[in-house]
C-alpha positions in Angstrom: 0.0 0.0 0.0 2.7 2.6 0.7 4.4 1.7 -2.7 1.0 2.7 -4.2 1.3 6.0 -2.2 4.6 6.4 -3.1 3.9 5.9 -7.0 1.0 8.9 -6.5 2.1 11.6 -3.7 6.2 12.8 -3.3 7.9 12.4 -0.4 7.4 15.9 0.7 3.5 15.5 0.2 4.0 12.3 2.5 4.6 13.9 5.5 3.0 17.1 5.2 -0.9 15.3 4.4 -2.7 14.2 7.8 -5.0 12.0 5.8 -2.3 10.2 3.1 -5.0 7.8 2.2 -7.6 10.2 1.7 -5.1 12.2 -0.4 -4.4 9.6 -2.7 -7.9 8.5 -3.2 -8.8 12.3 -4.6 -6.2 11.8 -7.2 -7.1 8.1 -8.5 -10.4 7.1 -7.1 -12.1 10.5 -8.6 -15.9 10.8 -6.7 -15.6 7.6 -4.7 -12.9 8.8 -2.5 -15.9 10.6 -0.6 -16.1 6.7 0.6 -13.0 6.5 1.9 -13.5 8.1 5.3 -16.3 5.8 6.1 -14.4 3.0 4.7 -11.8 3.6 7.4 -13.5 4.5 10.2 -15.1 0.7 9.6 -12.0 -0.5 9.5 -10.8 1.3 12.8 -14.0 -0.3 13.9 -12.9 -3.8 13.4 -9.7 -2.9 14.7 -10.8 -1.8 18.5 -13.1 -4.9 18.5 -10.9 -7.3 17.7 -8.1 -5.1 20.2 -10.3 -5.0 23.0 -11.3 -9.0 22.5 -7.7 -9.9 22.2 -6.3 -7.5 25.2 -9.2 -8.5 27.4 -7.4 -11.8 27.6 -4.4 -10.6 29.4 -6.4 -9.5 31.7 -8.1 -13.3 31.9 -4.8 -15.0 31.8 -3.4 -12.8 35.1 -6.4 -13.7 36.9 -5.9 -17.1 36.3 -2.3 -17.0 37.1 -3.2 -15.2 40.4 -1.5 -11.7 39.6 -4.8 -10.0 38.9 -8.0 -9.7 40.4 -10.6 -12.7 40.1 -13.2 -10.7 39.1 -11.4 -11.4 35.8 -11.5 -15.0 35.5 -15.2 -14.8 35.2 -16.6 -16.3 32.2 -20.0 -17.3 30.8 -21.2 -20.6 31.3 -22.1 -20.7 27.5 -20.0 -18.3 25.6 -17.0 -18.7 27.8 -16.8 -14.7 26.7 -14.5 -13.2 29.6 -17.2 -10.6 30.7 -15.6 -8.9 33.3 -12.0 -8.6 31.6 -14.1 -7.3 28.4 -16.0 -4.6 30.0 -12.6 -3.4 31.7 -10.8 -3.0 28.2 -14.0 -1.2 27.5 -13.9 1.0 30.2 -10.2 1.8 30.5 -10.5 2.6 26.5 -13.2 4.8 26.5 -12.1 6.4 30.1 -8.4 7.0 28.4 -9.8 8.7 25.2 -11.3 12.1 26.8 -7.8 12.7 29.2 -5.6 14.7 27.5 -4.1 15.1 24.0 -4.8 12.1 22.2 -1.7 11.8 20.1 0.2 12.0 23.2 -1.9 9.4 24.6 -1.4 7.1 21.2 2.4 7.7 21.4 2.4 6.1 25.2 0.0 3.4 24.4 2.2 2.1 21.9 5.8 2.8 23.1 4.1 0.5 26.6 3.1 -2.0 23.7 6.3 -2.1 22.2 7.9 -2.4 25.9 5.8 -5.4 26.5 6.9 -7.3 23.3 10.3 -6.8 24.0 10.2 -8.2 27.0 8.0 -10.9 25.3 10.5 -12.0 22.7 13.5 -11.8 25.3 11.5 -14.3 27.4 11.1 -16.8 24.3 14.6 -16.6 23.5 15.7 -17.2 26.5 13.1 -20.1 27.1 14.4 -21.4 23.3 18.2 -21.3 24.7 17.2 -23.6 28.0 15.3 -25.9 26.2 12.1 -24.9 27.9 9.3 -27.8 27.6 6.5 -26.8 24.7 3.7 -28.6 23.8 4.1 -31.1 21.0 1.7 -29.2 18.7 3.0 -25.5 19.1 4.0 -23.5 16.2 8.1 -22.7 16.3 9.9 -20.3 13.8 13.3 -20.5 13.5 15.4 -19.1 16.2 16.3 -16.0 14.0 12.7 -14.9 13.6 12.3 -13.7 17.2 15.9 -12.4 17.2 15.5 -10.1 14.1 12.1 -8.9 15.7 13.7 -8.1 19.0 15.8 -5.8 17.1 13.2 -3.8 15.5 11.3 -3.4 18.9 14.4 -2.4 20.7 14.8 0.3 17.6 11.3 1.0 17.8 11.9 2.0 21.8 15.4 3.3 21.1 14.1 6.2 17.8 11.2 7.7 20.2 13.1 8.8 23.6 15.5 10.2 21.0 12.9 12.4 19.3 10.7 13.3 22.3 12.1 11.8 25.6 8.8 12.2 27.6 7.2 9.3 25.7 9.6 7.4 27.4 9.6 8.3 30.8 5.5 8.7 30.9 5.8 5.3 29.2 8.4 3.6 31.8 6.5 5.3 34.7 3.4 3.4 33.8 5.2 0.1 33.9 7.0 1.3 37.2 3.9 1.5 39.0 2.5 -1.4 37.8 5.5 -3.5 39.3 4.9 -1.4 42.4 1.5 -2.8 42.9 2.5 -6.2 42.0 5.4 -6.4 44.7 3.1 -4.6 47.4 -0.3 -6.4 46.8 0.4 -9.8 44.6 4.0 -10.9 45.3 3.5 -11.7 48.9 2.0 -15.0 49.7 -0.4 -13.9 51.3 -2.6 -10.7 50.9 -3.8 -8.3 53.4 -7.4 -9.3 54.9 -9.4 -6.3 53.4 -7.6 -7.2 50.1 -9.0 -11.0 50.1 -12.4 -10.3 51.1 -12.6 -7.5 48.5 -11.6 -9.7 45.9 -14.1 -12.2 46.8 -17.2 -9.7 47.2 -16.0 -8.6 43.5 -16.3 -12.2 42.0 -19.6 -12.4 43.5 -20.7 -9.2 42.0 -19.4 -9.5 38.9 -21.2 -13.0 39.3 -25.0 -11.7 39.9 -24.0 -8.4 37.1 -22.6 -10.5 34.3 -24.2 -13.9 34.1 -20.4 -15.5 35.2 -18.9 -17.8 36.9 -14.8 -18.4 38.3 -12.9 -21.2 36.5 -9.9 -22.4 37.2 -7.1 -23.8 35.1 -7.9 -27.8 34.7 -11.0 -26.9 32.5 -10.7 -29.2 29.9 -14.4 -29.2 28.0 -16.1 -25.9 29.4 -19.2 -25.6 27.4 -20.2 -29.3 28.6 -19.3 -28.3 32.2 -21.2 -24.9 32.2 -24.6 -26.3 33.9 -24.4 -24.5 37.5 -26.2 -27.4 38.5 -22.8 -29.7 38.0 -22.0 -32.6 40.2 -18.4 -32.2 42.0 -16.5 -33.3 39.3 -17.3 -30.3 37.3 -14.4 -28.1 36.2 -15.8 -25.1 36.5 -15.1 -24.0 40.5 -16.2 -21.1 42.2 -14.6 -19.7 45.4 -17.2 -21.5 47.5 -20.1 -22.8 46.3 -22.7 -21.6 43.6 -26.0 -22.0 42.7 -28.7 -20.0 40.3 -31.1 -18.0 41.5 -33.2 -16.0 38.9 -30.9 -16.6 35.8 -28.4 -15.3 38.1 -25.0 -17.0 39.3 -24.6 -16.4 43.3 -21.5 -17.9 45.6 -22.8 -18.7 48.9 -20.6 -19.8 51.9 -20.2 -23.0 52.9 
């Protein structure tokens, strides 16, 4: 696509256009390029959704890993949609998009994205050096792969602080107090009282709000184990037990 820019607009019209693709589709396209906004802000459409499905599963996989609340291992019984974790991403998105200037924003969001798959492809190098144990059917590149896209994120990290050096301390901030939080209220074995009845009071709201339920790890077949009126062998597992009360899912103590 940029080559076809490139065959239309000159460098200089490159980076002085806002819009480049709205540019070049006045000087080929001819009417339809009054389609072209539209077309985009679709495609930005599909973009957020499939962003806010994919990140909200971070947010599942730390609860289930213990190193975020529980509220966001919550799941529908039938769906096995990740409620809680989705309406968070939602939240956070939309909460983030009135504070302040939003390229500014844009620029932290993704030098923090870029931050996180650095530290991503270090760890699978360094798992692919010690022989770490994968499962037989995972996909593998060749060792070079992840190496050669290390490099670009550490560039892509590296070109940033050197044009505007607040991007990367607002960026590194952000990660600095989210290891501050996770060495005060999630490293130590065992979390303050108010902390543990908070998070359980959460799962059972989000419980009775969302139509949800915990589950755990060992779920193997999760749509067949959904009924809430399972047997104890049931994957699906709760902090205590539940039952359904008005098409609702409620813990209730033991």
């Amino acid at each position: 696509m940029n080559l076809a820019y490139f065959s239309v607009l000159s460098v200089q019209e490159f980076k002085e256009f806002d819009t480049v693709a709205v540019t070049f589709a006045e000087r080929t396209l001819g009417d339809f390029h009054y389609a072209i906004p539209f077309l985009i802000a679709f495609l930005l459409l599909g973009s957020m959704n499939s962003t806010i499905f994919g990140s909200s599963r971070y947010l599942f996989a730390g609860a289930k890993n213990n190193v975020m609340p529980k509220m966001f291992k919550c799941v529908h019984p039938e769906s096995m949609s990740p409620r809680a974790s989705v309406l968070a991403e939602i939240s956070v998105a939309i909460a983030i998009s009135f504070l302040g200037n939003l390229e500014h924003l844009l620029n932290y969001a993704t030098y923090a994205i870029w931050m996180q798959r650095t530290m991503v492809q270090i760890a699978l190098i360094y798992m692919r050096f010690k022989r770490f144990p994968f499962p037989s059917d995972a996909f593998r590149n060749p060792i070079f792969i992840p190496i050669i896209f290390l490099a670009i994120c550490v560039a892509l990290l590296v070109i940033p602080v050197k044009n505007d050096f607040h991007v990367g301390i607002y960026a590194v901030g952000f990660v600095a107090v989210g290891f501050v939080i996770y060495f005060l209220f999630i490293f130590p074995k065992k979390s303050p009282k108010f902390l543990t009845k908070l998070n359980e009071n959460l799962v059972k709201l989000t419980q009775m709000t969302l139509d949800t339920v915990p589950i755990n790890d060992e779920t193997k077949n999760p749509k067949k184990e959904s009924s809430l009126s399972s047997t104890k062998s049931s994957k699906i597992v709760p902090i205590n037990n539940l039952t359904r009360i008005n098409g609702s899912n409620i813990a209730k103590d033991e």
